[in-house]
Structures are given as structure tokens and as C-alpha cells.
C-alpha angles and dihedrals in degrees: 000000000000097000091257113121119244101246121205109231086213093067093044101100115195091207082210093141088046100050074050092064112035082048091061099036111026123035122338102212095042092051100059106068092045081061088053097058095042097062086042089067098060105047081042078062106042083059087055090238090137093170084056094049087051100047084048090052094042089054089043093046081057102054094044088058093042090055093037086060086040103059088037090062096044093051084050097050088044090060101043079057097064099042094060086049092061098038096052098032134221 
């Protein structure tokens, strides 16, 4: 055994549909690369490199959660926005 643990190609989840998602509704620049990542897991796996499909899905489980937080604050700060406009009037 080389040290490397033995992955299973069935727990290895692409979050394609959710880089999908956070890229149309979040935040556009975030989200690409998340999409990137997430095709990369299943022709890493195709090739049967499993440690390189996880290493792609847990990149593109980041992104979608950088552009998930992303979009979240934006929406925030554009809210907060409105609210002092019309409480301070313009």
C-alpha cells in the first residue's frame, strides 16, 4: 500500500448543478471557476485518478461556497443600502 487512501468513485460529487446555481444567481466571477472544478471531477474520474476527482470536487465545493457567501454579502450590502436611502432621504 502507498499511504493513499482507497476512494470510492461513488462519494466523489461533482456539485456541478450547484456551481450552476450559485454562478447564475450569486456571484458570476466566483462561480466559474467552481464550474471549472466540477467538470474536472468526472473526466479525473473517467481516467480512474480518484485522488485527482476529489481534490477537483473539494475545490469546486469551495467556490461554490465562496460565491455562495459572496452573493449573500452583496445582497446584504445592497440592502443596507436602501434602507439608509430611505431613511435619510434623498
Amino acid at each position: 500500500m502507498n499511504g493513499t487512501p482507497n476512494l470510492n468513485p461513488d462519494n466523489i460529487p461533482n456539485y456541478l448543478w450547484q456551481s450552476i446555481v450559485v454562478t447564475v444567481l450569486c456571484c458570476l466571477p466566483l462561480g466559474v471557476p467552481a464550474i471549472v472544478y466540477a467538470s474536472k471531477v468526472n473526466n479525473a474520474l473517467m481516467q480512474g485518478n480518484q485522488q485527482a476527482a476529489k481534490q477537483a470536487s473539494d475545490s469546486a465545493k469551495m467556490w461554490c461556497i465562496i460565491a455562495l457567501a459572496a452573493g449573500f454579502l452583496a445582497g446584504l450590502a445592497y440592502f443596507m443600502l436602501v434602507v439608509l436611502a430611505f431613511i435619510f432621504g434623498s
